[in-house]
C-alpha positions in Angstrom: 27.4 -25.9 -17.9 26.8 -22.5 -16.7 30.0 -19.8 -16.1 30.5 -17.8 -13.4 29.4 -15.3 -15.7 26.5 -15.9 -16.2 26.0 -16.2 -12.8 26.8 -12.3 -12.6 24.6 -11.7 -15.5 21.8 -13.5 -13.9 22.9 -11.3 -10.7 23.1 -8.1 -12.0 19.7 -9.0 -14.2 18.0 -9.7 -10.7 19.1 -6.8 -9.2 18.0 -4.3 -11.5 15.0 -6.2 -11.6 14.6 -5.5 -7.8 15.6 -1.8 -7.9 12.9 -1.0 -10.4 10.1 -2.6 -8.4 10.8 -0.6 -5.6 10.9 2.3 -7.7 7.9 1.7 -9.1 6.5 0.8 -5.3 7.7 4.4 -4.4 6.2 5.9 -7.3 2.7 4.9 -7.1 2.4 5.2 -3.0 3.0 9.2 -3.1 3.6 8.7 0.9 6.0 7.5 3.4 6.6 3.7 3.6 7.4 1.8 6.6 10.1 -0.9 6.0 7.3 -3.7 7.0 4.7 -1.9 3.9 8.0 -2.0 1.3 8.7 -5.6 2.7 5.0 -6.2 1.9 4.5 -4.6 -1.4 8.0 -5.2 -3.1 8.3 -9.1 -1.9 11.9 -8.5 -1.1 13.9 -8.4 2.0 14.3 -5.8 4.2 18.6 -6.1 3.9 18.1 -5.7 -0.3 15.9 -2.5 0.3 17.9 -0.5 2.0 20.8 -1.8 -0.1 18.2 -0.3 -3.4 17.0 2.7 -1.2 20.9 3.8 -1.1 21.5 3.0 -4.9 18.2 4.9 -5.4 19.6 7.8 -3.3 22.5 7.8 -5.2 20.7 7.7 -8.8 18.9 11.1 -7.9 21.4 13.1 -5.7 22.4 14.9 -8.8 21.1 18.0 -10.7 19.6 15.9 -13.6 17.1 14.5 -11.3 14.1 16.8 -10.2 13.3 13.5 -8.2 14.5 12.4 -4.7 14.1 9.3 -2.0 13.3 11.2 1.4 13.8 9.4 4.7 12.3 10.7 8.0 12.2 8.4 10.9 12.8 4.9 9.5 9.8 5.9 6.6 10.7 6.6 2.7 9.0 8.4 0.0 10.3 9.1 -3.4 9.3 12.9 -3.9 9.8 15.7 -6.1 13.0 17.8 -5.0 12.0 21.0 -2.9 12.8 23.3 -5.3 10.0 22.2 -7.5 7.2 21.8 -5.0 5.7 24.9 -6.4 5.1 23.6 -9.8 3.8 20.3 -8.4 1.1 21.7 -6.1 -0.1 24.0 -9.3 -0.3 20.6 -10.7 -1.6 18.6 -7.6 -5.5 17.4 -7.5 -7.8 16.5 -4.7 -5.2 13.4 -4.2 -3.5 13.9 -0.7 -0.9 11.9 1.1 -3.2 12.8 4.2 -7.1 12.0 4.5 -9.4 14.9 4.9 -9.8 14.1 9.0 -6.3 14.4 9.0 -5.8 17.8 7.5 -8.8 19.1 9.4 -7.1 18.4 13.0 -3.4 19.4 11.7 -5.4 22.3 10.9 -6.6 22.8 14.5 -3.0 22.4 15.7 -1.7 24.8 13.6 -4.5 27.1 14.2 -4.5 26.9 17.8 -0.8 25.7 18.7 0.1 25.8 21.6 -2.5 23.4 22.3 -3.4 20.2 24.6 -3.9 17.0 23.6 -6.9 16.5 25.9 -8.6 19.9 24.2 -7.6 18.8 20.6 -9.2 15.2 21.2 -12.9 16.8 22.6 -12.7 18.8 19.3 -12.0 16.0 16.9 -13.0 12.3 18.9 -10.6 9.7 19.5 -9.5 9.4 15.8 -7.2 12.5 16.7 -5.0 10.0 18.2 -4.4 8.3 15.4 -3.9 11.3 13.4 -1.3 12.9 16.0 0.4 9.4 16.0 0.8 9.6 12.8 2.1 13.4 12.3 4.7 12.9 15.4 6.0 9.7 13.6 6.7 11.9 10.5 8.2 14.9 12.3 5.6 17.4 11.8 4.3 18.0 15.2 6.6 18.2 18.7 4.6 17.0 21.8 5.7 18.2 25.1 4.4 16.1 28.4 1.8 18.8 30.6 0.3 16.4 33.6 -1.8 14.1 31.8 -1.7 15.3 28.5 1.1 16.7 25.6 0.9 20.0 24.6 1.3 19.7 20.8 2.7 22.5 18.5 3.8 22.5 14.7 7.6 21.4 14.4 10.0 23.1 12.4 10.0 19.8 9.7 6.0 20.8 9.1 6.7 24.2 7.6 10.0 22.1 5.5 6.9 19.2 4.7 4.7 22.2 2.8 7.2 24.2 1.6 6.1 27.3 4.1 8.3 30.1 4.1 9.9 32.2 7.3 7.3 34.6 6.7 4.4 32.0 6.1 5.5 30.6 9.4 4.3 33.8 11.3 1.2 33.8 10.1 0.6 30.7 11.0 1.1 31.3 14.2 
């Protein structure tokens, strides 16, 4: 006959089981996560996650960590804390959470911010509207509605993103 017991054991087992596969999913991605990709990759339910994404928030909040869960608009990545970003991108390869295409027109924005849509797409094709989805979902760009196109410019969560300064800021733009 089995205890109650070992029921909790064989809880407790399972659940620590499940917090470090998402680790581990976190980890290896190096990029924000939609709920449906951890769903996907971690084969557990969306209700466990966030239950494991607040234990995992917990587990690093402190200063013995130089690791941190970071959550911007329903998306998670596990990331180094900001005040090491320095020593990481001394450390960082060609790897990048963003494909070339995407660097190249957040490039353009930043360059040229203020900028339209409409211009930013005759520069680089239709693929730039996948690529401003994709920075608007994670904060990094503000789009303001101008007739039949957005204006886009760099939001203040881009220069938190890359670790750019007050100062960096201006000459940026």
């Amino acid at each position: 006959m089995v205890s109650s017991e070992t029921f909790n054991e064989i809880d407790e087992f399972r659940e620590k089981e499940d917090i470090k596969k998402l680790e581990a999913v976190f980890f290896i991605s190096g990029r924000f996560l939609s709920m449906q990709e951890l769903v996907s990759l971690s084969d557990l339910n969306p209700i466990i996650i966030r239950e494991i994404i607040g234990k995992l928030k917990e587990k690093y909040n402190n200063d013995s960590s130089a690791i941190e869960i970071v959550e911007k608009n329903n998306l998670w990545k596990m990331d180094v804390k900001s005040q090491y970003h320095e020593i990481v991108n001394k450390l960082a390869t060609g790897n990048s959470e963003f494909s070339k295409a995407e660097q190249e027109t957040l490039a353009i924005i930043a360059y040229k911010q203020p900028m339209k849509q409409s211009v930013l797409v005759k520069i680089r094709s239709n693929k730039a509207y996948e690529h401003i989805k994709k920075f608007y979902e994670l904060g990094l760009i503000k789009k303001k509605k101008i007739g039949h196109t957005y204006e886009l410019t760099l939001s203040d969560e881009f220069y938190d993103y890359f670790n750019i300064s007050e100062n960096d800021k201006l000459e940026l733009k």
